[in-house]
C-alpha positions as CSV (number, residue, x, y, z in Angstrom):
1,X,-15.7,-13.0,21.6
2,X,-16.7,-12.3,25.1
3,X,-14.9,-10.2,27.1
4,X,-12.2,-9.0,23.9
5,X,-11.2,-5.7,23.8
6,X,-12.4,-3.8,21.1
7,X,-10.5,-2.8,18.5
8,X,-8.9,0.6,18.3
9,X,-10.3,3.0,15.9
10,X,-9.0,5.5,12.9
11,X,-8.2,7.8,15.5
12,X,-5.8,6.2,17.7
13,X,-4.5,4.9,14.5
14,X,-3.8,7.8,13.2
15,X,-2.4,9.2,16.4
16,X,0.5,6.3,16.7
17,X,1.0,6.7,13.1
18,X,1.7,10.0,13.0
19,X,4.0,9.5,16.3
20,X,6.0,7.0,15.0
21,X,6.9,8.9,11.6
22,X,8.1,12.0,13.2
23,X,10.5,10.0,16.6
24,X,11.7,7.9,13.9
25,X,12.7,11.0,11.7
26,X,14.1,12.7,14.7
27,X,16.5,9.8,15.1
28,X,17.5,10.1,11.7
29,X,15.5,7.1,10.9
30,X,13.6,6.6,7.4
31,X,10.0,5.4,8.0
32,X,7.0,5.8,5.7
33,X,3.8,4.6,6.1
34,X,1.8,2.3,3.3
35,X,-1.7,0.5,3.6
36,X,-5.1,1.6,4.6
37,X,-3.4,4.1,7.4
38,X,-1.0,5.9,5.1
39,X,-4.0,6.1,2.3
40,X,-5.9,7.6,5.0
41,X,-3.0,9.7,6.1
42,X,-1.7,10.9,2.4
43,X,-4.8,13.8,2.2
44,X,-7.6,14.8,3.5
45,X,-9.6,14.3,0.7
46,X,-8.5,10.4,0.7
47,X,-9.4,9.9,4.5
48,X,-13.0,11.9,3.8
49,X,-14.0,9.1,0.9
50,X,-13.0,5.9,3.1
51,X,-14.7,7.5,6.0
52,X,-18.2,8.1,3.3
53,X,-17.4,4.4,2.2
54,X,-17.7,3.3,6.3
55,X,-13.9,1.3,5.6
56,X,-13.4,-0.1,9.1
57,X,-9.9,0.4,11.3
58,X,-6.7,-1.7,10.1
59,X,-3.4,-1.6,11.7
60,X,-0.3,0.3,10.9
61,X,1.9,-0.5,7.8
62,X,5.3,1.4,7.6
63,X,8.4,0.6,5.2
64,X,11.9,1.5,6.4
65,X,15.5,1.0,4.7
66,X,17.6,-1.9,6.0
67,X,19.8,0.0,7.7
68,X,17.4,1.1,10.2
69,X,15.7,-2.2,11.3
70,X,17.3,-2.1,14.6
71,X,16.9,1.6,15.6
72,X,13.3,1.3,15.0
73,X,13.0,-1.4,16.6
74,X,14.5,-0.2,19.8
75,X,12.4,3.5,19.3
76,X,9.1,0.6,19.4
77,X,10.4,-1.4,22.4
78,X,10.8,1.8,24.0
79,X,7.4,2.8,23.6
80,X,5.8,-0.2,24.4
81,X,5.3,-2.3,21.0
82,X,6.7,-6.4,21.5
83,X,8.0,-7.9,18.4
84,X,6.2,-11.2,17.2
85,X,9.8,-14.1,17.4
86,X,7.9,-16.1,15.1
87,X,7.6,-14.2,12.2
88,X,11.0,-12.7,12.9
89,X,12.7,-15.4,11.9
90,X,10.5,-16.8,9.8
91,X,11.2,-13.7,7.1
92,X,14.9,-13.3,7.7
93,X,15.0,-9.3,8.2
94,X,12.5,-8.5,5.7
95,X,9.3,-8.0,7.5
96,X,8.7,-7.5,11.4
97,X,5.6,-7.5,13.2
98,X,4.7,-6.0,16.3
99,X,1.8,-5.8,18.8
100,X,1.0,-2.9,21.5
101,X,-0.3,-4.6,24.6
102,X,-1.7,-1.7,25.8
103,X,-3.4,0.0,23.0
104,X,-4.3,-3.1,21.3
105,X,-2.5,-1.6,17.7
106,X,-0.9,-3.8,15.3
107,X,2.3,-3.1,13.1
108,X,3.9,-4.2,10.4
109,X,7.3,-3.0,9.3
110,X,8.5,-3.8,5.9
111,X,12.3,-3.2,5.1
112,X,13.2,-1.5,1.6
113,X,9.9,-3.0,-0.3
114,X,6.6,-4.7,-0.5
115,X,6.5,-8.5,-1.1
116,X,3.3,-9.8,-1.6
117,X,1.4,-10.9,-4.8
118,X,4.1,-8.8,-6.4
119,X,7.0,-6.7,-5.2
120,X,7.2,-3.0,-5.2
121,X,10.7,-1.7,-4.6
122,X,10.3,1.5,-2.3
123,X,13.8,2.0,-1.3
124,X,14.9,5.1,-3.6
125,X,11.1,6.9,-3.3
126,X,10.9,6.8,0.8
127,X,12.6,10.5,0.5
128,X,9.5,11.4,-1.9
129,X,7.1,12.3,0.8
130,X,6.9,13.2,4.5
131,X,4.7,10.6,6.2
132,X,3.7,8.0,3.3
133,X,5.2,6.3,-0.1
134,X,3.9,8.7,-3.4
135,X,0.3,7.9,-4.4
136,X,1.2,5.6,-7.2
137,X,2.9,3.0,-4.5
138,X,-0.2,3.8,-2.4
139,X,-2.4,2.5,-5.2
140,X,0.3,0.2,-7.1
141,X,0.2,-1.9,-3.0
142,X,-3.9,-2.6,-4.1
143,X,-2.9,-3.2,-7.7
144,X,-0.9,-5.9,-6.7
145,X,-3.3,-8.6,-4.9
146,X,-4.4,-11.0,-6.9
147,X,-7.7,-11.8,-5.0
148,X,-8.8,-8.6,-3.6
149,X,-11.7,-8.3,-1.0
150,X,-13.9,-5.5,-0.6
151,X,-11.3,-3.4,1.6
152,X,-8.9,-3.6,-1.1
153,X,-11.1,-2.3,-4.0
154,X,-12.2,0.6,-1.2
155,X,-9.2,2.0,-0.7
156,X,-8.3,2.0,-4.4
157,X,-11.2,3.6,-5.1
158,X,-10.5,6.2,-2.8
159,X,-7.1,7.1,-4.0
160,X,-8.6,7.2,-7.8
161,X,-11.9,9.6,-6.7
162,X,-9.7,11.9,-4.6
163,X,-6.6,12.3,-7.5
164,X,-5.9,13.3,-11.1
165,X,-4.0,10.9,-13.5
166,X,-1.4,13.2,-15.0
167,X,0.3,16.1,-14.4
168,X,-1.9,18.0,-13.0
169,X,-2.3,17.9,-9.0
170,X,-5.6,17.8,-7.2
171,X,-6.6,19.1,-4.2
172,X,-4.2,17.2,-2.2
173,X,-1.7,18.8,-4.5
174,X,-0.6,15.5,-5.9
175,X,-1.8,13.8,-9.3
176,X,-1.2,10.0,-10.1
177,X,2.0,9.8,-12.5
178,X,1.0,7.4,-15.3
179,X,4.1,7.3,-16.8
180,X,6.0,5.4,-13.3
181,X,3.1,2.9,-13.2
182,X,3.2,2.1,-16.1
183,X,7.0,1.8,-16.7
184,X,7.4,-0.6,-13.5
185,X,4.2,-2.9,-15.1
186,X,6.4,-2.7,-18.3
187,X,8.9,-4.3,-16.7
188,X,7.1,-7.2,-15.1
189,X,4.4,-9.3,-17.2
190,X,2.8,-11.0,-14.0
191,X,2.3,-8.0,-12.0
192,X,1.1,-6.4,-15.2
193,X,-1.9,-8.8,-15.7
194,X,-3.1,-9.2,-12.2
195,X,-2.9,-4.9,-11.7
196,X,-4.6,-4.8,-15.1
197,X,-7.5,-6.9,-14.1
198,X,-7.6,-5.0,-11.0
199,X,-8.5,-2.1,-12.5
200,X,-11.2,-3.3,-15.1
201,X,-12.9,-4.5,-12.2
202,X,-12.9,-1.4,-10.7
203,X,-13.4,0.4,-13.4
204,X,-16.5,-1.7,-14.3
205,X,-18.3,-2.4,-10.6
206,X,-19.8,0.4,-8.6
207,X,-17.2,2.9,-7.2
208,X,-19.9,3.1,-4.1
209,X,-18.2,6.6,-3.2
210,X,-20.7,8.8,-5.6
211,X,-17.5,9.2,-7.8
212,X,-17.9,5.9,-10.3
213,X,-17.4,8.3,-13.1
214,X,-14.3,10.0,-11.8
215,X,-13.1,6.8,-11.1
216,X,-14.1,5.1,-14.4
217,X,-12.3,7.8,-16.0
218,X,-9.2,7.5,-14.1
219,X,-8.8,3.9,-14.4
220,X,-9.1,4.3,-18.4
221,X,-5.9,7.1,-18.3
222,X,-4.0,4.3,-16.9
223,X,-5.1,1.7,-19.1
224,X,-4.6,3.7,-21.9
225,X,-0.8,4.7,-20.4
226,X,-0.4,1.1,-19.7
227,X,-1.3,-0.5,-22.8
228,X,0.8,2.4,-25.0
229,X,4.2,1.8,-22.4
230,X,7.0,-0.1,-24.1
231,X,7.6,-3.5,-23.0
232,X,10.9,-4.8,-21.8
233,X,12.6,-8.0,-23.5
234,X,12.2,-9.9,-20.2
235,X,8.3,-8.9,-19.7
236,X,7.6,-10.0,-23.9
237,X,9.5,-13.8,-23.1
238,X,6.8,-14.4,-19.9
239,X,4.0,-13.3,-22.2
240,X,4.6,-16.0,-24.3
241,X,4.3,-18.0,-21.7
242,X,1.0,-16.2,-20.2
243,X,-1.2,-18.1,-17.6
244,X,-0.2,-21.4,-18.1
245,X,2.0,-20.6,-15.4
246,X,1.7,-19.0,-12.2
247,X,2.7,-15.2,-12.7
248,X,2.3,-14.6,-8.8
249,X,3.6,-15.2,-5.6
250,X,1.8,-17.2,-3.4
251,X,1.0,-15.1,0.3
252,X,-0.7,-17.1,3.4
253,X,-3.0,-15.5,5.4
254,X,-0.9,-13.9,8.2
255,X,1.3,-12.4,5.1
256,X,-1.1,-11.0,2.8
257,X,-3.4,-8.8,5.5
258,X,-2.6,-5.2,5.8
C-alpha cells in the first residue's frame, strides 16, 4: 500500500525483544519469549539457518505468569506500546496484544501457556531459561498447528538442523529432550496426531537449509521416542475415537499468527 511504513526488521526486533526481557526481570517480572523471535533469539546457530532460509521479520511473542499481567503491562505503556481493547476482552486475561506506534512492532503476551491448535502449559518451565521457553516448547509451538504454512515448517527446521535429539548438547549447548515431548504427546491423543504428521512432513519435504539429513535424522529420534512413550488412559479412550471427531481447536486468523 502506498505510503505504509515498512515493516521493522530482525534487528529492531531483536533489540525490543531483548529490552523487554531484561526491564521486565528487573522488576521482578517473569517474561519469556516464544515464536519466530525467541527461535531466533535461543542461539546463534538457530538465527544463522533462518537468516540462510531468507525467513522474513514477525513480531514479538512473550509468555508471562498471571500474576504479572498488570506490571507488564504498565512497564509497556511506559515505553510506548498501546494495548489492542478488543482483544482484551475478548480473551478474558489470557492473551494481550499490543502495537508500538512509533516503531511499528507488534506484541503478543500470552499468560501461563499457549492456546492454539493445542495448548502448551509453560507456567513451571519459564524459570528454565533466560530469555526464551527450552527448545522443546520452541519446537512443540510449530508442532502444534494443524495447517502450517511455509514459515512454520522454517522455523522448525531450524530448531531441528541447529540441535541434537538427546542428551547430548550442541553448539548452542542445548539438545532436544525426547523424553518431555514425548511424555506431554502421551498425554494428549489430538495434539499427538497433528505434531506427528508435522514432523513426517518435515521429515519427508526438503529441509531447504543444506541440512535435510540432519533434520531427517532428528525427526526420526522423535518419532521413534514418540511412538515407544507410554500412553495415558485418557489419550488410549480418544484414540478409539480417532478423526471422526475434531481433535483440535479451532483458531481465527488474528489468533493463530505469530
Amino acid at each position: 500500500m502506498a505510503g505504509q511504513a515498512p515493516r521493522p526488521g530482525w534487528a529492531a526486533v531483536d533489540r525490543e525483544a531483548v529490552a523487554l526481557v531484561s526491564e521486565a526481570a528487573a522488576r521482578g517480572q517473569v517474561l519469556r519469549l516464544v515464536g519466530s523471535t525467541g527461535i531466533r533469539l535461543h542461539c546463534q546457530p538457530a538465527a544463522a539457518a533462518l537468516d540462510r532460509l531468507g525467513r522474513p521479520a514477525k513480531d514479538i511473542d512473550v509468555v508471562c505468569r498471571h500474576e504479572d499481567r498488570k506490571g507488564l503491562r504498565r512497564l509497556l505503556e511506559e515505553r510506548g506500546w498501546e494495548v489492542d481493547r478488543d482483544l482484551l476482552v475478548a480473551m478474558e486475561g489470557r492473551r494481550y496484544s499490543f502495537r508500538h506506534p512509533a516503531s511499528g512492532l507488534e506484541l503478543d503476551v500470552f499468560v501461563d501457556r499457549l492456546e492454539f491448535c493445542h495448548t502448551i502449559e509453560l507456567r513451571d518451565r519459564l524459570a528454565a531459561r533466560e530469555l526464551t521457553v527450552p527448545v522443546e516448547d520452541l519446537l512443540l509451538q510449530k508442532l502444534q498447528i494443524v495447517r502450517q504454512t511455509v514459515t512454520d515448517r522454517m522455523d522448525a527446521a531450524a530448531l531441528l538442523a541447529t540441535h541434537p535429539v538427546g542428551s547430548a548438547g550442541g553448539g548452542s549447548g542445548e539438545a532436544i529432550d525426547p523424553g518431555y515431548v514425548a511424555g506431554l504427546l502421551g498425554r494428549d491423543w489430538g495434539f499427538h496426531r497433528t505434531a506427528t504428521a508435522n514432523l513426517a512432513a518435515l521429515r519427508d519435504g526438503p529441509a531447504g537449509n543444506g541440512a535435510a539429513g540432519t533434520v531427517r535424522g532428528r525427526v526420526d529420534a522423535l518419532l521413534e521416542a514418540i511412538q515407544a512413550a507410554p500412553k495415558s488412559v485418557r489419550w488410549r479412550a480418544r484414540a478409539r475415537v480417532g478423526e471422526r471427531m475434531q481433535w483440535w481447536q479451532d483458531v481465527d486468523e488474528r489468533e493463530a499468527v505469530y
